[in-house]
N, C-alpha and C positions, 0 to 999 in steps of 0.2 A: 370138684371144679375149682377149689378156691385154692386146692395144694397145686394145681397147673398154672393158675390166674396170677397168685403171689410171684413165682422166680418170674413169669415173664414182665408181670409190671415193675421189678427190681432190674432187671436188663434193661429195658426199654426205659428206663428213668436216668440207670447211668448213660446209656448211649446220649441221653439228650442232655444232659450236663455236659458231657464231653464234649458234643457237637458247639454246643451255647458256650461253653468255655473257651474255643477253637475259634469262632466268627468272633467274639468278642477281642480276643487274643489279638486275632486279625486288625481288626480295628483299631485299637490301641499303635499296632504298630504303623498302620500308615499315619494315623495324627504324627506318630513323633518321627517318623521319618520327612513328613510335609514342617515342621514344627524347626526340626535342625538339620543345619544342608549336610552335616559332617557326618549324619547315617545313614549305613545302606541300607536298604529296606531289602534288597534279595539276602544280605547279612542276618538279621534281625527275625526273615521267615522261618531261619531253620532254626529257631526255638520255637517255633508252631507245633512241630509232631511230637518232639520228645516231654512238652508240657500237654500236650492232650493226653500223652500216654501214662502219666503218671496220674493226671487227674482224674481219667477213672480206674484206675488201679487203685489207687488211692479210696474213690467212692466206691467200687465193689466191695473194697475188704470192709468196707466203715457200713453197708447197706447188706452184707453179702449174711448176716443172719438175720435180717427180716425176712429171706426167701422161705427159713424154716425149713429147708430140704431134709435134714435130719440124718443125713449120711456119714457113713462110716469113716471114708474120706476129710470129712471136715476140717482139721487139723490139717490134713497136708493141703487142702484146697488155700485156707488162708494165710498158710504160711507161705506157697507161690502167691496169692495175691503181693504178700508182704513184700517177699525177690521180686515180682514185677516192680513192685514202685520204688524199689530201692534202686534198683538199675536202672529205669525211669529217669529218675532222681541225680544219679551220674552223668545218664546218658545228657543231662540236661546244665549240667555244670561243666560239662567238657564242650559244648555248643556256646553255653556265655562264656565260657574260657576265650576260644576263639572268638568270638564276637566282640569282647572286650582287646584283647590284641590287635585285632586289627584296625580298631575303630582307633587306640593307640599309636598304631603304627601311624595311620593315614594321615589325624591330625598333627603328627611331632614331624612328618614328612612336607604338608605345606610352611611347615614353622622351620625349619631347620634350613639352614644356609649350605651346609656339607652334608654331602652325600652318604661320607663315611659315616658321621655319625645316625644317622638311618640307618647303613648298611648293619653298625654296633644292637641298634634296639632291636631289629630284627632277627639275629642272631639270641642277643638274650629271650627275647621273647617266645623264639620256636622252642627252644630249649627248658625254657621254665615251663609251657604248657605240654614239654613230654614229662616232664618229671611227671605235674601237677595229675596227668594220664595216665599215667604208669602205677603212679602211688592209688590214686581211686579202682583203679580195675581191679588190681591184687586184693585190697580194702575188700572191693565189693563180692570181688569171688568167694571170700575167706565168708562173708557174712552170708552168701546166698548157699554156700555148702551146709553152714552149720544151720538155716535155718529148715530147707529142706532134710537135711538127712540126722538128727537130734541125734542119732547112736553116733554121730562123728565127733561132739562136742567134749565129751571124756578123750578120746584122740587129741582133739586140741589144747586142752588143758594141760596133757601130757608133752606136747608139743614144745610148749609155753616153757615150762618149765625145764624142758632140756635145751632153750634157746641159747645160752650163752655156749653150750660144746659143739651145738648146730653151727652158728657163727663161727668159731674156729677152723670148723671144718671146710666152712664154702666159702670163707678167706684167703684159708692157702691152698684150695684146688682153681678157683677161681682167681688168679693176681691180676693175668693179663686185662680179665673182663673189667675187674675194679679198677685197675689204673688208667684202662681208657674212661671210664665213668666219670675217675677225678680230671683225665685231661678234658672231657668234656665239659667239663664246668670251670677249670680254667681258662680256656678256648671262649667258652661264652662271655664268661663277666672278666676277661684280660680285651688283650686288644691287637694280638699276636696276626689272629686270621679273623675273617668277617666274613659270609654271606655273600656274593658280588664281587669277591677280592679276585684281581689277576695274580695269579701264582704261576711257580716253575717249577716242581715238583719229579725227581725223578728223570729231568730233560725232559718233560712233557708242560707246554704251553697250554694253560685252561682257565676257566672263571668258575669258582666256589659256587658251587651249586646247591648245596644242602648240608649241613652238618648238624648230628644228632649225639649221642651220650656216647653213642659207639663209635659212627666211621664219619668220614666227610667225605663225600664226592664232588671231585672237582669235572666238570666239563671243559674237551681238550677242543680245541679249534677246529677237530674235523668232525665233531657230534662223537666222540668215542667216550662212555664214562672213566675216570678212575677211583675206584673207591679204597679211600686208605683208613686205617684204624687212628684214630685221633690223637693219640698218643705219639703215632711219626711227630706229629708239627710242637711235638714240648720235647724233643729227646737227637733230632735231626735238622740240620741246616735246611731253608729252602727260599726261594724267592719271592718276595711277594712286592708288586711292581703298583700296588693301590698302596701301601702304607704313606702316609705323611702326603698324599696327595696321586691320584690317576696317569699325570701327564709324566710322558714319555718322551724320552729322543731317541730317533731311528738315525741307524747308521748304514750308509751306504758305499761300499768297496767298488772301484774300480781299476783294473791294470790295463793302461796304457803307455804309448808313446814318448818318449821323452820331448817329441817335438810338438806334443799336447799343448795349446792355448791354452793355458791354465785362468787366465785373467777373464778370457772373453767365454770360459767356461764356467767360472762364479759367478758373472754376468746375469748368464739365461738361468742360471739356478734359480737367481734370487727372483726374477723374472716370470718364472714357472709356479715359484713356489707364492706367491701375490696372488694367483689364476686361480690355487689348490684349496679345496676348501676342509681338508682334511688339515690345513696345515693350523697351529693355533697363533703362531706371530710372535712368539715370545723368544726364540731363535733359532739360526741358522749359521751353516760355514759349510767353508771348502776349502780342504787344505791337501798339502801335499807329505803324508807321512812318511814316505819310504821311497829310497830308488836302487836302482840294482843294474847290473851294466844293460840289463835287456828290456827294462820297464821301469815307469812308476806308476806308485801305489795314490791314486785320489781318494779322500776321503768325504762326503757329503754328509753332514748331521743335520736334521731335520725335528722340530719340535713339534708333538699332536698332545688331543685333548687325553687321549686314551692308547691303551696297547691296542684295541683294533682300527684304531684310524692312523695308527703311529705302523702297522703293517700296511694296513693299505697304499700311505704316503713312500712307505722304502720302495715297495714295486715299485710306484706310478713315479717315482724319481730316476731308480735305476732305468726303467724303459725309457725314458723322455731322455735321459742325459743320452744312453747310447744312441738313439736316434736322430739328437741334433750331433753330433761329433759323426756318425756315417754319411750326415745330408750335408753336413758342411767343413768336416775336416776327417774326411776317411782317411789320411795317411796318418792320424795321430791314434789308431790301432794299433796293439802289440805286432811287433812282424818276427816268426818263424822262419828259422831259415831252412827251404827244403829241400838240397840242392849243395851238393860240395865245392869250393872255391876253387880256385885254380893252390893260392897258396899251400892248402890243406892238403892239395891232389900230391902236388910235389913232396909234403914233406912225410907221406904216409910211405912214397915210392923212395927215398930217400932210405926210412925205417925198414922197407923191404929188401932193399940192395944189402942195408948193413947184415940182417940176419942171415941173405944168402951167404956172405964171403965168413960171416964166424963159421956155418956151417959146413964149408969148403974149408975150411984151415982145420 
């Protein structure tokens, strides 16, 4: 009776440490989320599971020979006790990883005046907890191999020891992978591209959507992804329309008339652009660039806070100009001529007589 009694009052003892350690966990975090306005507490719950998980991983291995089961197994049992809490353990360093970035990001984000420099920590930040990620899983895998499988640990010894011709080798098969890894980490702690950035990449208009050790995808205007290898933006020209500040000036083309009011069309612009509230006020014109014996070229420049309200403003300006110039001076449209003159009539028939009499002579 007592060899059945024992393992289950060792289960039933870690369950309730676990459980008591979990409400208490609990607890703690709502005082400190009530305690300081700058935590989140749905942040903060997801270090709930992966600390219960460890802590009784943790108290089985530490409880698991009072059970006295006396099994063959034993050695491999505690050593997965061991891998559980070691993963545990991880899993629970990459949870306050994030949990401390953000709670970073949030407060530098009410304190920070520019945007950019947000957009800057936010980038180094995603990027330092992939390394900080990357480095712990390899770590843990290497650890949870050799502790389960002990005939693998002579393998890794040998491993060890031919590390430096290993290196050589997945140096020069691997350049591409390693030079985006270094632009990746140029790209984070420079200040070339950010997180949030408008870029022009390729003729494709988007905003930085994510960029990691390898690629950065940019999101284009019409929800299409582009994902490019990080290395483009240290090695290739491209645009980026957030550097040294967001605002934008949109240009708008028109061909019209030469008998075009020009004056009482700067007018309603300015007029228009007062009403707009995409417009940000910092400036405007209308000028006349170009003429040509059949047209001239107007140009309208308009200041916005950003490239998406600096797009919004070119339409809702193009539309409104062409609609006060047809409701109130429709002949100052370009005119087509479609229809041959009398002069041209004559002088083509002219051209035609000559060719008849060289052909008679």
């Amino acid at each position: 009776m007592e060899e059945i009694l024992r393992p289950i009052i060792v289960l039933l003892g870690t369950a309730a440490i676990t459980v008591s350690v979990g409400v208490l966990v609990d607890r703690v975090l709502r005082y400190a989320a009530r305690r300081s306005t700058g935590v989140n507490l749905a942040s903060l719950r997801r270090l709930q599971l992966p600390l219960q998980v460890l802590v009784g991983a943790v108290t089985l291995h530490g409880v698991y020979p009072l059970a006295e089961l006396d099994l063959r197994q034993d050695v491999v049992i505690r050593n997965f006790l061991a891998t559980a809490a070691i993963i545990a353990a991880v899993w629970l360093v990459i949870r306050a990883t994030d949990v401390v970035a953000e709670g970073l990001l949030g407060r530098y984000a009410q304190r920070a005046s520019e945007i950019s420099r947000v957009r800057q920590l936010r980038t180094q930040l995603g990027l330092v907890r992939r390394i900080v990620t990357s480095v712990l899983v390899v770590t843990t895998a290497a650890v949870a191999i050799m502790l389960l499988f002990p005939s693998l640990r002579t393998l890794g010894t040998s491993m060890l020891a031919s590390a430096g011709v290993i290196g050589i080798i997945v140096g020069v098969a691997a350049q591409s992978t390693l030079s985006n890894l270094m632009a990746g980490l140029q790209i984070a702690f420079g200040d070339s591209v950010k997180i949030g950035d408008t870029v022009v990449v390729e003729g494709e208009w988007g905003t930085v959507e994510e960029i990691t050790l390898t690629f950065l995808t940019v999101r284009i205007w019409d929800d299409r992804r582009l994902t490019m290898p990080v290395s483009y933006f240290n090695s290739k020209p491209y645009e980026n329309w957030s550097r040294g500040g967001s605002q934008v000036t949109g240009i708008v083309l028109l061909h019209l008339d030469h008998s075009t009011p020009v004056p009482a069309l700067r007018e309603h612009l300015h007029t228009y652009l007062r009403e707009c509230r995409e417009w940000d006020g910092r400036n405007w014109n209308l000028l006349v660039t170009d003429s040509t014996p059949t047209d001239i070229v107007v140009r309208a420049t308009m200041s916005a806070a950003d490239a998406d309200d600096a797009w919004t403003l070119r339409c809702a300006v193009r539309e409104e100009l062409l609609t006060w110039i047809g409701r109130h001076h429709a002949h100052a449209f370009p005119k087509i001529p479609t229809s041959i003159t009398p002069a041209v009539a004559a002088a083509r028939a002219d051209d035609r007589d000559e060719s008849l009499r060289a052909t008679a002579t």
